[in-house]
C-alpha positions in Angstrom: -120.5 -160.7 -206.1 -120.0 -162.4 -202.5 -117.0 -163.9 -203.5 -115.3 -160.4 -204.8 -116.2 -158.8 -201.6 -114.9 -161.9 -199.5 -111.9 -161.7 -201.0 -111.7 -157.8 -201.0 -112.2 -158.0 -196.5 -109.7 -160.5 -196.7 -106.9 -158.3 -198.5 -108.0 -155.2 -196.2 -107.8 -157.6 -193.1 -103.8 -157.8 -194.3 -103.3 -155.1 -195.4 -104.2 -154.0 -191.6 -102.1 -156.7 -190.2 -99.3 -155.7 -192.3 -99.5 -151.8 -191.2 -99.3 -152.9 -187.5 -96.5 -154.9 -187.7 -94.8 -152.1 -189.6 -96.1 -149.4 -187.2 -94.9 -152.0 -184.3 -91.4 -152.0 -186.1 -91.1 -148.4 -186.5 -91.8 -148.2 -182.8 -89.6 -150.3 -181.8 -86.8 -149.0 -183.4 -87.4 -145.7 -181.8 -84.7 -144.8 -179.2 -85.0 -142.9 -176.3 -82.8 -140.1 -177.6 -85.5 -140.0 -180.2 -88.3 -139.6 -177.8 -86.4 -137.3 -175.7 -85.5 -135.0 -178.7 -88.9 -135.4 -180.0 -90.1 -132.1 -178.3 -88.2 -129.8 -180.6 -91.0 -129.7 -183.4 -89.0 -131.8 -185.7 -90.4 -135.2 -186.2 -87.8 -138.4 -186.6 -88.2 -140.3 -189.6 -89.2 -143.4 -187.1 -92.0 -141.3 -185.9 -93.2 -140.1 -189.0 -93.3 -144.1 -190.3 -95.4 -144.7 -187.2 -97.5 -142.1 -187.9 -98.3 -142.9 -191.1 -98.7 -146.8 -190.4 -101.1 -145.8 -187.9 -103.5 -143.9 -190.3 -102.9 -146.8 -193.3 -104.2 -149.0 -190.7 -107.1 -147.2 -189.2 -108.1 -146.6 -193.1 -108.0 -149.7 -193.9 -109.9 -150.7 -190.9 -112.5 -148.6 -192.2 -112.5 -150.1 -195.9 -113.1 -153.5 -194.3 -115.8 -152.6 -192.0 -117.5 -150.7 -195.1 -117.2 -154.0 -197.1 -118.2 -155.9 -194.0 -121.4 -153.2 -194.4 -121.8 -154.0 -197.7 -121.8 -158.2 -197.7 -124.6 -157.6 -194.9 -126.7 -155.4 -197.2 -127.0 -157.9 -199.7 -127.0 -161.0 -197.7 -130.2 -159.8 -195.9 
């Protein structure tokens, strides 16, 4: 069972790694006529790829800590 959940965390810990980098590329590719037109209510497609790496990340933050959670449980 130990192992499962080992390599489960490790997955999640990629899978969070692998959101950042995307939300750090979507970022980056932002220009500043995007932030500057970004007032208008309408969203850029950058923006709205950071946004949505930013929540894959926190949720998969939150998988891993549960798992985390749960290797503690039974290794006490």
């Amino acid at each position: 069972m130990n192992v499962v959940l080992i390599i489960l965390l490790i997955g999640l810990m990629v899978m969070v790694v692998v959101s950042l980098v995307r939300g750090v590329v979507a970022f980056l590719h932002s220009t500043r006529m995007d932030i500057d037109r970004g007032g208008d209510g309408n969203a850029t497609q950058m923006q709205l790829m950071q946004n949505k790496m930013m929540f894959a990340r926190i949720k998969y933050q939150a998988l891993a800590i549960l798992v985390v959670g749960i290797l503690l449980a039974l290794n006490s």
